[in-house]
C-alpha positions in Angstrom: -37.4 11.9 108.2 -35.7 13.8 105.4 -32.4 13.5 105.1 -30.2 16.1 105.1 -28.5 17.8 101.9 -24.9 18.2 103.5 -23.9 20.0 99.6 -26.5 22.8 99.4 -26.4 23.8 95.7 -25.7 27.8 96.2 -22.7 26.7 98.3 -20.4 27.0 95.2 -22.6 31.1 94.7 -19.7 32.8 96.2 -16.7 30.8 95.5 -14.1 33.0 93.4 -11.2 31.4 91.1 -8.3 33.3 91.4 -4.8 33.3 90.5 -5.7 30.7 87.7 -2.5 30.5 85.4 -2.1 28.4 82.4 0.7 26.0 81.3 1.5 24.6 78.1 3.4 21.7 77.9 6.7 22.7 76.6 7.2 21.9 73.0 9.1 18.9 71.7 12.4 19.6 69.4 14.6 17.7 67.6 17.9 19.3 68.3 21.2 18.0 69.7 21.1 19.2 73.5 22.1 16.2 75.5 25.4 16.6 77.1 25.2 12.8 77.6 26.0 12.0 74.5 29.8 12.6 72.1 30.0 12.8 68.6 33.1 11.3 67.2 34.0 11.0 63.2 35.1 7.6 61.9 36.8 7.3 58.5 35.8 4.3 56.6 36.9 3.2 52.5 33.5 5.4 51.6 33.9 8.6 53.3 33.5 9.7 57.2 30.6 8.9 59.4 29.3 10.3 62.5 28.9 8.0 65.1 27.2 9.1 68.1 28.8 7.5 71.7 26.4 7.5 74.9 27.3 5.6 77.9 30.3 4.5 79.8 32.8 2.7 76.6 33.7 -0.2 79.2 30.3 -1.4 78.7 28.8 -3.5 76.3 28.5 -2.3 73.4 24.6 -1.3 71.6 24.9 -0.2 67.9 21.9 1.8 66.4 21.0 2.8 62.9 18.3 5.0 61.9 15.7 4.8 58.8 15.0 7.3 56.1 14.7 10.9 56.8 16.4 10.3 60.1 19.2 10.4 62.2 20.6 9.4 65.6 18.7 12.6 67.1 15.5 11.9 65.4 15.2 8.3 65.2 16.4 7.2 68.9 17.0 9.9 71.3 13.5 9.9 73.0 13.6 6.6 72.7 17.1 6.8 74.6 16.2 9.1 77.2 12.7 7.6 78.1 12.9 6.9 82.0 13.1 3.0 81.6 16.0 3.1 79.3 18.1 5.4 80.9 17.9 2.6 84.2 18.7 0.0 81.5 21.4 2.3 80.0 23.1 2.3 83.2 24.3 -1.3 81.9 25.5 -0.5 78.7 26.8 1.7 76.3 25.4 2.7 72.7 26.7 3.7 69.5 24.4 5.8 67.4 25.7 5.5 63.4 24.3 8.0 61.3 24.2 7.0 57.1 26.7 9.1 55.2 25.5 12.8 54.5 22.3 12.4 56.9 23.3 13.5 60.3 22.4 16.6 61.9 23.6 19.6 60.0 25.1 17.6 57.2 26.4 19.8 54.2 25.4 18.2 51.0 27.8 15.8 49.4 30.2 16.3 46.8 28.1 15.8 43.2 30.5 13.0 42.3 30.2 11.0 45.6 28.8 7.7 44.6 26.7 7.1 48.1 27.6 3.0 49.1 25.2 0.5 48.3 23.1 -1.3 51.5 26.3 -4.0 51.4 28.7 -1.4 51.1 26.5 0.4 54.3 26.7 -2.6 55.9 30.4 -2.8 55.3 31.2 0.3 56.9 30.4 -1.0 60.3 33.7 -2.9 60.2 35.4 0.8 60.4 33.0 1.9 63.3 33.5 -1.3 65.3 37.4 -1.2 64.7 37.5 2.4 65.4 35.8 1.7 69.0 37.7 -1.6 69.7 34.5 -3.2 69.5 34.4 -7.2 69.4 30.6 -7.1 68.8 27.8 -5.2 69.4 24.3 -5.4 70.1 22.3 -4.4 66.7 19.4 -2.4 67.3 17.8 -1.0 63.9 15.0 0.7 62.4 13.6 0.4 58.6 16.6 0.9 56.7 19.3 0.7 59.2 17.6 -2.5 60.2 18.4 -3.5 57.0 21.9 -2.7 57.3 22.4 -4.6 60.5 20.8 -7.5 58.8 23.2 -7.8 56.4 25.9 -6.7 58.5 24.8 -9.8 60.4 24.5 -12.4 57.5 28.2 -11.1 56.6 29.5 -10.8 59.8 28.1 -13.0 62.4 30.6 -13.2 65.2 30.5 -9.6 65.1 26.5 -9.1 66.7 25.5 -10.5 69.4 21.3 -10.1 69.0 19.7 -7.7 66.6 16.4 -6.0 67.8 14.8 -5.3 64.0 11.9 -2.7 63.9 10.1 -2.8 60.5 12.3 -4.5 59.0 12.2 -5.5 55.0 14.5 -8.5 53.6 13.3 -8.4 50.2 13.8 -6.0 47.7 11.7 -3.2 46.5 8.2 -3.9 44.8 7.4 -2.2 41.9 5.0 0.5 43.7 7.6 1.4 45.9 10.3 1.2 43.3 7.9 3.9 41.2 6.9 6.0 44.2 11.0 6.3 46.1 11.8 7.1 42.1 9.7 10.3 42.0 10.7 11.3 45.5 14.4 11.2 44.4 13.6 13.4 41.3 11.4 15.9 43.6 14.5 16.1 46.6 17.1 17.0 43.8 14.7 18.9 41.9 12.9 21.1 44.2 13.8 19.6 47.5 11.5 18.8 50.6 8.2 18.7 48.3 4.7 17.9 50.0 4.4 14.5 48.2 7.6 13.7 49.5 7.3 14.9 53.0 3.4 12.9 52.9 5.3 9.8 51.9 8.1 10.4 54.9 5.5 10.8 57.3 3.5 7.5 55.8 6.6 5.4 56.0 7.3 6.4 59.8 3.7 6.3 61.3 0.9 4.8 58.6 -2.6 6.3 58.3 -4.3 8.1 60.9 -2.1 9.8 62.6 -2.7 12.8 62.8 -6.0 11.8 64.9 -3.7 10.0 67.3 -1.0 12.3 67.9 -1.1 15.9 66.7 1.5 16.9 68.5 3.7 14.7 67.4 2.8 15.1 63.7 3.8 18.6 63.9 7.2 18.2 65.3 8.2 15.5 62.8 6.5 17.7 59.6 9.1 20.7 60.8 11.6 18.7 61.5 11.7 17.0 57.7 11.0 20.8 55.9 13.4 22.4 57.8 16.0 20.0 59.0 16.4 16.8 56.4 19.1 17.8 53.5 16.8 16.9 50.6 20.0 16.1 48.3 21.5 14.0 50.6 18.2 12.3 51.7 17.7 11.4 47.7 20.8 9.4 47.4 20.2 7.4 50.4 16.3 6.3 49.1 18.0 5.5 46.0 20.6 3.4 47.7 17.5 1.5 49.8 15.1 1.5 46.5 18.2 -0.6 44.7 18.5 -3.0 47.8 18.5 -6.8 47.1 16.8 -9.6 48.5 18.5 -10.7 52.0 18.2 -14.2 50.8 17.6 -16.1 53.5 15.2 -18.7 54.5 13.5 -20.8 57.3 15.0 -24.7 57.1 13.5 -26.5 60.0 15.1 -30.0 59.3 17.5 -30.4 61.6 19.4 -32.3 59.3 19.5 -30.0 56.6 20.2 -27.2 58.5 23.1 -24.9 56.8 25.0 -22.2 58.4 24.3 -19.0 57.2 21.2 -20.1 55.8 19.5 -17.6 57.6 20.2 -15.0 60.6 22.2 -17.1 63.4 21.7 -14.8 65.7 18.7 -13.8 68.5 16.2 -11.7 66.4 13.5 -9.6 68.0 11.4 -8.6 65.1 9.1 -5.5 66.1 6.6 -3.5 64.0 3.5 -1.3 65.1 0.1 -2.5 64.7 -0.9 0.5 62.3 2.7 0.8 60.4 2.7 0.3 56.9 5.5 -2.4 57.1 3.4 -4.8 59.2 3.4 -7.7 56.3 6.9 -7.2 55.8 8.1 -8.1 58.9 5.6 -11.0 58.6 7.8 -12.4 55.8 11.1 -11.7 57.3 9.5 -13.7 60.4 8.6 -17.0 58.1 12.5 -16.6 57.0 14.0 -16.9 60.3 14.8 -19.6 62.4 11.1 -20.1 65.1 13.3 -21.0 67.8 16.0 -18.0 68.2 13.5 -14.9 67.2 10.3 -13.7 68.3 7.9 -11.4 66.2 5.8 -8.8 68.0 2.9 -6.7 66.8 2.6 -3.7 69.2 -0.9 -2.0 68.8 -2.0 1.3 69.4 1.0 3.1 67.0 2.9 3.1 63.9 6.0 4.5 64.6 6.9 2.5 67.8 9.6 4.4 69.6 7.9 7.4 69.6 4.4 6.2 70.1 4.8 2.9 72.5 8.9 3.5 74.3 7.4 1.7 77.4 6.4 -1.5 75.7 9.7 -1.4 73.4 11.9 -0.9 76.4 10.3 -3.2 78.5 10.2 -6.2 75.6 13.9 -5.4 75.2 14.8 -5.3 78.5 13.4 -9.4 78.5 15.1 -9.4 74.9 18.5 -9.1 76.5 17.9 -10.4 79.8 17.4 -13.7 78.1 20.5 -13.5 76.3 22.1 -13.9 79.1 22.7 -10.1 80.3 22.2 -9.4 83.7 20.5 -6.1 83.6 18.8 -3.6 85.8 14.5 -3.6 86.1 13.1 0.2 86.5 10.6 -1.4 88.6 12.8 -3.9 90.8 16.1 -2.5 92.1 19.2 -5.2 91.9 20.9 -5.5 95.1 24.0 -4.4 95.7 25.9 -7.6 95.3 24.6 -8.6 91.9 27.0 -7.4 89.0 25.5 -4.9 86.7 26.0 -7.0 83.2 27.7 -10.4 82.9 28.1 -12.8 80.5 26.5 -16.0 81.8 27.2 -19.4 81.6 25.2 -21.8 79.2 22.8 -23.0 82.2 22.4 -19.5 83.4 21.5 -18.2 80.0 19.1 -20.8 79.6 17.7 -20.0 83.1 17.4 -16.4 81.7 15.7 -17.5 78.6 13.1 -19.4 80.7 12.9 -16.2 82.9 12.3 -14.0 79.3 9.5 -16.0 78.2 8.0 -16.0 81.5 7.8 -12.4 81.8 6.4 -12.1 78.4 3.6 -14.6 79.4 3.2 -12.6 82.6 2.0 -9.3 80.1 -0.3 -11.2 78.4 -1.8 -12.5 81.5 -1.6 -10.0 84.1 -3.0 -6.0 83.3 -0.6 -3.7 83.5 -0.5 0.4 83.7 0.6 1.5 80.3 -2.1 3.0 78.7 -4.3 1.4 75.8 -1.5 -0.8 74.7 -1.1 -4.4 73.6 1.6 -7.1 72.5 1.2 -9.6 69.9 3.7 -12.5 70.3 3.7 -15.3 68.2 6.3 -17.2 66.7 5.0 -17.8 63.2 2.4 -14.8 62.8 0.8 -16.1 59.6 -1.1 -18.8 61.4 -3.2 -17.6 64.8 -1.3 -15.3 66.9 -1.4 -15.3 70.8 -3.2 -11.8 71.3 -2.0 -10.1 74.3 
């Protein structure tokens, strides 16, 4: 018996499409429209900064600093508002420090201002903490400003709690980029936002290839450095990082011979993108730091990582402070009423914590989860086999 066809093909004859509208996406800017967040002007021994305050102050305290060609707006607020961190802002409260001269805006500095060195950068941070009432902060960093907090850090520890460093460099410039940040200065003072400098910009932030991964995203950050970067004021703070020294720091793992200060004493999560140009940097600054207080992590799939990946980096920081002994809310598991929202912990909790950390970064690399396409690389020394996630 033939079976019958319960679709008959000229069924769909006669159908109509109507009222068919379309809907673009609405487009992505770069602007300073979230009412969240209060701009405040802190004087320091080198000239004002703007420092950029979300959150309720009573909280702990997150510090952020951007990387060339960037500010607070450009460098972190997507990264800010992205649904997972605005549950794990609830907990805390972050200061966004923008480098002399580069915030939003910024009218171009005074031709005999002699822009502060990376130390003297670092320095500054003394003002911005005093000027909050800070104790310490959490450092949270990208390129340059990851730098900063470094050094801030190695000069300062009992000021920063942990440090989250995303392509971060402790050496100091090569020669090729010594010869190519040299010509860029000359071309921003010269003739401003030039096309070699604004391919070099976009090379720094999100590698090769990116323009097949992410159009969209491309084009907002292209505008955004023709039309929104002060070129003069951009060129003396490449020149400041192209003159950077070497961090000078170094792995010891003889107990014995340990030395304070040696290298960073504090929690390091060291983050780069799988298709960033700064992969082997962070490699080396991963070999100079202590193996059992940092972590190194490889995220594929993107080059600029809080733009490209916000769900892995929220998620690996969320472990990042949880096992530093924060209490802090999950987007995916609600705390109950009872439990405080962030509390120091005593030393047996935070090593509870820590064992709780590495367990949940064991269970990404074991388990499948639903973010897209993406994948963690932990290891703790990445130069011999890494543990691919």
């Amino acid at each position: 018996m033939e079976k019958e066809n319960t679709m008959p093909s000229d069924s769909m004859d006669d159908i109509e499409l109507k009222n068919i509208q379309l809907q673009f996406p609405a487009l992505r800017y770069l602007t300073r429209d979230d009412g969240s967040v209060r701009e405040e002007r802190v004087e320091t021994d080198k000239g004002s900064l703007l420092v950029a305050v979300q959150g309720n102050r009573a909280k702990p305290a997150i510090l952020t600093y951007h990387d060339l060609g960037l500010n607070y707006i450009s460098s972190f607020q997507a990264f800010f508002n992205y649904i997972d961190m605005r549950v794990l802002l609830e907990n805390f409260c972050v200061y966004h420090v923008n480098a002399p001269g580069q915030e939003e805006g910024a009218p171009t500095l005074p031709e005999d201002y002699v822009y502060p060195s990376m130390e003297e950068l670092a320095e500054q941070l003394l003002f911005v903490l005093g000027h909050f009432g800070l104790n310490s902060v959490i450092g949270f960093g990208v390129g340059a400003g990851a730098n900063i907090l470094a050094r801030f850090s190695l000069a300062h520890p009992e000021k920063i709690n942990a440090l989250c460093l995303i392509n971060c460099v402790s050496t100091q410039a090569g020669w090729i980029e010594w010869g190519y940040q040299k010509l860029n200065v000359r071309h921003l003072r010269s003739q401003g936002m030039t096309q070699g400098v604004l391919d070099y910009l976009m090379w720094h932030h999100f590698g090769r290839g990116t323009e097949e991964r992410n159009h969209d995203l491309v084009q907002v950050y292209k505008n955004y450095f023709e039309r929104r970067v002060n070129p003069t004021n951009l060129a003396l703070f490449i020149d400041s990082y192209v003159r950077r020294t070497d961090l000078n720091i170094s792995r010891e793992l003889d107990p014995t011979r340990k030395k304070e200060g040696l290298t960073l004493g504090v929690p390091v999560m060291n983050i780069t993108g799988a298709l960033s140009p700064h992969v082997e940097d962070t490699v080396t600054l991963n070999g100079r730091l202590d193996p059992t207080n940092s972590s190194w992590m490889k995220i594929s799939d993107c080059g600029m990582v809080l733009e490209e990946q916000p769900g892995k980096v929220s998620e690996a920081f969320r472990l990042f402070l949880q096992g530093e002994g924060y209490v802090v809310k999950s987007p995916r598991k609600p705390m109950t009423s009872t439990t405080p929202e962030v509390a120091p912990l005593s030393p047996l909790k935070m090593a509870d914590y820590r064992l709780a950390s590495l367990e949940g970064l064991n269970h990404i690399c074991s388990k499948k989860i639903d973010w897209p396409t993406a994948t963690i690389h932990i290891t703790e020394n990445p130069i011999s086999e890494a543990v691919v996630c």
